[in-house]
C-alpha positions as CSV (number, residue, x, y, z in Angstrom):
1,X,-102.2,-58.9,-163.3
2,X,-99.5,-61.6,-163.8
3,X,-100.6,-63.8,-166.6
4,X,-99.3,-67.2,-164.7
5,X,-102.0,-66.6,-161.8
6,X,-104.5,-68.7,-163.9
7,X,-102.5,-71.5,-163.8
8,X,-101.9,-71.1,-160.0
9,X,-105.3,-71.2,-158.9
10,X,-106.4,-73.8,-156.7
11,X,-108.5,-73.9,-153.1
12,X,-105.2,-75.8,-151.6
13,X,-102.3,-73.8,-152.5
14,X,-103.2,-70.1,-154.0
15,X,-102.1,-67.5,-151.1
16,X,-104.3,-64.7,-152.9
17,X,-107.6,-67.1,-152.8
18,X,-106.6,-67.9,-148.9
19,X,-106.2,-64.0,-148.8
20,X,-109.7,-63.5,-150.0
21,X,-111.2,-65.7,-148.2
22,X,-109.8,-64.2,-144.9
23,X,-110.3,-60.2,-145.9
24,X,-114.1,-61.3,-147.0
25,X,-115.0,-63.3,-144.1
26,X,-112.9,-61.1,-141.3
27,X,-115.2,-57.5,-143.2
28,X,-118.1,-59.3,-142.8
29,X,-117.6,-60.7,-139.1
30,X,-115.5,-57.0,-138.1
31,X,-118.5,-54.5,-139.1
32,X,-120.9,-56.4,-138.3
33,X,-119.9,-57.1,-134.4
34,X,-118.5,-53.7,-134.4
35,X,-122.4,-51.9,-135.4
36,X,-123.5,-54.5,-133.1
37,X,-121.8,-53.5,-130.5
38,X,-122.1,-49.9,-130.7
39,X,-126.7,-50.6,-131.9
40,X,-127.0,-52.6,-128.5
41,X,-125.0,-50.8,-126.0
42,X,-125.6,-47.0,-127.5
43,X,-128.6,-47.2,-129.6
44,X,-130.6,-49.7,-128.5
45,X,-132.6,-48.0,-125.6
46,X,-133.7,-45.5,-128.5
47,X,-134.6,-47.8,-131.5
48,X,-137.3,-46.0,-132.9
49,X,-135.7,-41.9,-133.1
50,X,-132.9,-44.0,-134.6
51,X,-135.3,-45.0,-138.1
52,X,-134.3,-41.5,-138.5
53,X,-130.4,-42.2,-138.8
54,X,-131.3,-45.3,-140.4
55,X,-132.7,-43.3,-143.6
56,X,-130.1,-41.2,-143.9
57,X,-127.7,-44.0,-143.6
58,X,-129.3,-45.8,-146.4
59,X,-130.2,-43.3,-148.6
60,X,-126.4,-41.4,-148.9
61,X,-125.2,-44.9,-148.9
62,X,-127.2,-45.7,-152.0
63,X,-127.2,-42.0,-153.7
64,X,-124.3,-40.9,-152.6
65,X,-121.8,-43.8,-152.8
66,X,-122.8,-47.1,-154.6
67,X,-124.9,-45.2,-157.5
68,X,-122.1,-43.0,-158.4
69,X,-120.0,-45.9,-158.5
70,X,-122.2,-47.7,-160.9
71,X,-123.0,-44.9,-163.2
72,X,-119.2,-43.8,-163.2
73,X,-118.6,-47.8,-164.5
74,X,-119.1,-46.7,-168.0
75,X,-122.1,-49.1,-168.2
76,X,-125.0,-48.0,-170.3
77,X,-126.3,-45.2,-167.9
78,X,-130.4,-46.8,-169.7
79,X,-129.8,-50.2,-168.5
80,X,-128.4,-49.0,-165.6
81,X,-131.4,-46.8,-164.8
82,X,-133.7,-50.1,-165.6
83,X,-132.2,-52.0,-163.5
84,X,-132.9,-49.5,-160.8
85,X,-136.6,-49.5,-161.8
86,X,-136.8,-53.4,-161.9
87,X,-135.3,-53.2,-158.5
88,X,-137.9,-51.4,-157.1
89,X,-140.8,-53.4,-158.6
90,X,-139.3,-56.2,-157.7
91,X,-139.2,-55.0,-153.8
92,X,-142.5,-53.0,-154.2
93,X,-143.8,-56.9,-155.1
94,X,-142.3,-58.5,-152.5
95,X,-143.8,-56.6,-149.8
96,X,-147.0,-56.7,-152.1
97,X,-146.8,-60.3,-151.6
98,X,-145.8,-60.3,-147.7
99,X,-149.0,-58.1,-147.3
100,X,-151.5,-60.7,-149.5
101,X,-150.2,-63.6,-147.2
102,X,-150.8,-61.6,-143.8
103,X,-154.0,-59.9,-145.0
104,X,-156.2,-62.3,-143.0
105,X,-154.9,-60.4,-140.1
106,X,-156.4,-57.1,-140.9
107,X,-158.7,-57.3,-143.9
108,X,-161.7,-55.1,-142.7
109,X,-162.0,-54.8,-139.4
110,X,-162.3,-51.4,-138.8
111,X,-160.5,-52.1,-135.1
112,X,-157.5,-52.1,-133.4
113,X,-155.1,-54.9,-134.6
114,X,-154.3,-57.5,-132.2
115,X,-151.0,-57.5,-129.7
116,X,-148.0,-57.9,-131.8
117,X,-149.8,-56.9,-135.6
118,X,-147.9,-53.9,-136.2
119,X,-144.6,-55.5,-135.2
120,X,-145.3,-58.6,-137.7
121,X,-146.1,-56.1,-140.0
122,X,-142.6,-54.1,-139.5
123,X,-140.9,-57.5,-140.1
124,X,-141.3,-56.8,-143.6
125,X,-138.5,-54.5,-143.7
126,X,-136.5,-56.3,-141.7
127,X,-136.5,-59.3,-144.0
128,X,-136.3,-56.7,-147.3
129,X,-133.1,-55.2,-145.3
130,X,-131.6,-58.3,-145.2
131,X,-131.9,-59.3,-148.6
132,X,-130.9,-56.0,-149.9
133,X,-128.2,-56.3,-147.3
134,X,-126.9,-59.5,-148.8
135,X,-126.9,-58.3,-152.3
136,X,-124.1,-55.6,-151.3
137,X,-122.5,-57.8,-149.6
138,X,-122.1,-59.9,-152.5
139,X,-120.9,-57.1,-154.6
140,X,-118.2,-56.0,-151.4
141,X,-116.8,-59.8,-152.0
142,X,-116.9,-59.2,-155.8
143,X,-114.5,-55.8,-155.1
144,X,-112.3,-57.1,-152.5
145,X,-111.1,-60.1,-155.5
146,X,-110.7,-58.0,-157.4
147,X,-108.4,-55.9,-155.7
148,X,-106.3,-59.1,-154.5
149,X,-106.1,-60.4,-157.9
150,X,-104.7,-56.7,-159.1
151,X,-102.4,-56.4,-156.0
152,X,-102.2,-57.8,-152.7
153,X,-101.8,-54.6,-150.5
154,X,-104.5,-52.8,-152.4
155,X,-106.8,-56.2,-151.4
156,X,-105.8,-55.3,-148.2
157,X,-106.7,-52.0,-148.1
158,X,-110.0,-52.5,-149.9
159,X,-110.8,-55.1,-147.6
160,X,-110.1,-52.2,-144.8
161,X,-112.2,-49.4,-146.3
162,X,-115.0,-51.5,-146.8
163,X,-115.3,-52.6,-143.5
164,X,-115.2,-48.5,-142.8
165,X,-118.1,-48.2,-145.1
166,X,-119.8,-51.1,-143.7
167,X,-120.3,-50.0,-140.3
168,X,-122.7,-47.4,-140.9
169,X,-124.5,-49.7,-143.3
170,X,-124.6,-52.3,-140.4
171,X,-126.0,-50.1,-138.0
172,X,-128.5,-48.7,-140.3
173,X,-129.9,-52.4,-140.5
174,X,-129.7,-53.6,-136.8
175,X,-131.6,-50.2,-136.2
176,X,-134.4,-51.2,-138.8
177,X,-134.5,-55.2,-137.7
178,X,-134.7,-54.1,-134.0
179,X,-137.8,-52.0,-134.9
180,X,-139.0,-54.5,-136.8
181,X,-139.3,-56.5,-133.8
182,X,-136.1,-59.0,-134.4
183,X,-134.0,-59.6,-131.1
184,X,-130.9,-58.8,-130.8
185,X,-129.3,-62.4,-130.9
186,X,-131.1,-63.1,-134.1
187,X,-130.7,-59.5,-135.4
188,X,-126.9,-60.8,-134.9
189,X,-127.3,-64.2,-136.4
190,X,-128.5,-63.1,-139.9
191,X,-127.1,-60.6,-140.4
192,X,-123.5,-62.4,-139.8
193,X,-125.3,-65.3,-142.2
194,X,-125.5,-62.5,-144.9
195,X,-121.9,-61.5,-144.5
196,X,-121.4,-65.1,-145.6
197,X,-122.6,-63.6,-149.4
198,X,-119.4,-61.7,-149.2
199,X,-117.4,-64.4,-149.1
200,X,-119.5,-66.1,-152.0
201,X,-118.3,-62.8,-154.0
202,X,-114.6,-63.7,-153.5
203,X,-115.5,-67.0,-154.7
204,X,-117.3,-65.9,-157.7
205,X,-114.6,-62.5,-158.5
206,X,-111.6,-65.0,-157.8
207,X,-112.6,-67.7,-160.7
208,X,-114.5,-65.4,-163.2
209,X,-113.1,-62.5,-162.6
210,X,-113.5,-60.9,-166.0
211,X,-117.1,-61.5,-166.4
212,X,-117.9,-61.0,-162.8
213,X,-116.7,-57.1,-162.8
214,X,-119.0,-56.7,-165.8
215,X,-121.8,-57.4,-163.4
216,X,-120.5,-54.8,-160.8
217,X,-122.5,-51.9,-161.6
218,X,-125.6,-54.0,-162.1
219,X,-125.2,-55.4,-158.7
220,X,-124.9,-52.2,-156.9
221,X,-127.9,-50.6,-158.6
222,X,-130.1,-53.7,-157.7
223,X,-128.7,-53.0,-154.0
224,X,-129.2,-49.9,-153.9
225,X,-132.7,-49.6,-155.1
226,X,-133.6,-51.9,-152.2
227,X,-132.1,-49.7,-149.2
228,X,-133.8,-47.0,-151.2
229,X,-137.1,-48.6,-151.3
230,X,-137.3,-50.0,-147.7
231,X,-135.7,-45.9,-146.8
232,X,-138.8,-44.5,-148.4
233,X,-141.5,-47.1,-148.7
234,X,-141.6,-48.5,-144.7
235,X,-139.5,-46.1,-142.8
236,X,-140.2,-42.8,-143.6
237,X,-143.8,-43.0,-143.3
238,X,-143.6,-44.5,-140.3
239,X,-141.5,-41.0,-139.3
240,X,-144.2,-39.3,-140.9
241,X,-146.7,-40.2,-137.9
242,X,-144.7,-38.1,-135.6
243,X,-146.0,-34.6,-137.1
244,X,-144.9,-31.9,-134.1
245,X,-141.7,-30.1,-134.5
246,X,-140.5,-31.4,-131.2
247,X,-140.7,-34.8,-133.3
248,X,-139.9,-33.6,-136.3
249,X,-136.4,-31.5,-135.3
250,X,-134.5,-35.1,-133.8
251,X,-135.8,-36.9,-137.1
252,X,-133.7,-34.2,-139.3
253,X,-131.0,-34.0,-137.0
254,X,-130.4,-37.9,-137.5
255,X,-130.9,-37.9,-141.2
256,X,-128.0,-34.9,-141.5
257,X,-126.0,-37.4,-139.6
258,X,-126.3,-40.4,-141.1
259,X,-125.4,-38.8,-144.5
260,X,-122.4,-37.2,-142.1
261,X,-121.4,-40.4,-140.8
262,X,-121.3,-42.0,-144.8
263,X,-119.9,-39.2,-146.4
264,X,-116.6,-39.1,-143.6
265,X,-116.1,-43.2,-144.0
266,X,-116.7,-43.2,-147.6
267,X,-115.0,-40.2,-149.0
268,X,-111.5,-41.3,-148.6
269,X,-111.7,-44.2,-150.9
């Protein structure tokens, strides 16, 4: 890293800022219209089998690629692993709250919940996704700085392998906010909004740079512990319901490929 970039720096006239800004903003706008895209036209006629590919998306995301990352940081693997516990409490009370607010709604009835319960209920995730979604974008903004700031072709191709590893991710979530009753216009609209966080990664990478990659790892495990959460807490119960094999063969099928589908546009960088 050159030691006059420091000097350099300025929203008007630093080309690697401008760079960052574009790579963080274009990753964010590309995956997300591309899982969009492929959700609404391919998927979206068979939202519920895909909570299936949705778990396996998640949860080889978050064991498979942004864990090891963490752990292979050289941060203290303890800290690490409490920040992976707090991140689960802190979900686990978060929907713990949602479910205290909207308790009116089913608090001893014994009956049938009204038109429309169980998809306010599901909305839960859908809002959990989102913030968990944010969080790794955050970190993805945090990466892509750091690469420009080390060298701009490797920015570039950061910038291109994350929105490779993205679109998985992003499918994964319009599948959950779609069965969490979100339409597909707002589905869109925030998650593009959350992409935004990327971009507020650049910001933060670009300017403290040194103390920001310390943070990295801590990031990615708070991330990850929410994808891993939501995966096991709302959306693999709700696959548990479906108890025959004929039910039970598609769900497998679509977790295998979800970890295929991360594992091919993840292993190459």
């Amino acid at each position: 890293m050159s030691p006059a970039r420091p000097a350099t720096r300025g929203l008007k006239i630093d080309p690697v800022l401008i760079s960052i800004l574009l790579a963080t903003t274009l990753a964010g706008v590309v995956s997300i219209s591309a899982a969009a895209v492929f959700s609404f036209t391919l998927l979206s006629r068979v939202v519920e089998r895909m909570v299936s590919l949705s778990v396996g998306i998640m949860l080889s995301t978050s064991l498979l690629h942004a864990l090891p990352e963490a752990f292979e940081s050289g941060a203290d693997p303890r800290t690490l692993f409490g920040v992976l516990l707090a991140g689960l409490l802190a979900f686990f009370m978060l929907e713990k709250f949602a479910i205290l607010r909207h308790s009116h709604h089913h608090e001893g009835d014994g009956h049938h919940h009204a038109h429309g319960h169980d998809k306010h209920e599901a909305g839960r995730a859908g809002w959990m996704i989102l913030l968990g979604d944010g969080m790794h974008n955050f970190t993805d903004g945090i990466l892509i700085a750091a690469a420009f700031l080390a060298d701009p072709q490797l920015g570039i191709v950061t910038g291109v392998a994350i929105i490779a590893h993205e679109i998985p991710q992003e499918i994964g979530d319009f599948i959950v906010l779609l069965n969490a009753g979100f339409s597909r216009t707002r589905a869109y609209v925030y998650n593009l909004l959350c992409s935004l966080l990327a971009v507020a990664g650049g910001l933060l990478g670009y300017y403290t740079l040194d103390h920001a990659s310390n943070l990295i790892p801590y990031v990615l495990v708070f991330a990850s512990s929410g994808f891993i959460y939501i995966a096991v807490s709302d959306l693999m119960p709700q696959m548990q319901r479906r108890a025959t094999l004929k039910e039970t063969i598609p769900q497998i099928v679509l977790i295998a490929l979800g970890v295929c589908i991360v594992l091919f546009l993840t292993g190459r960088h």
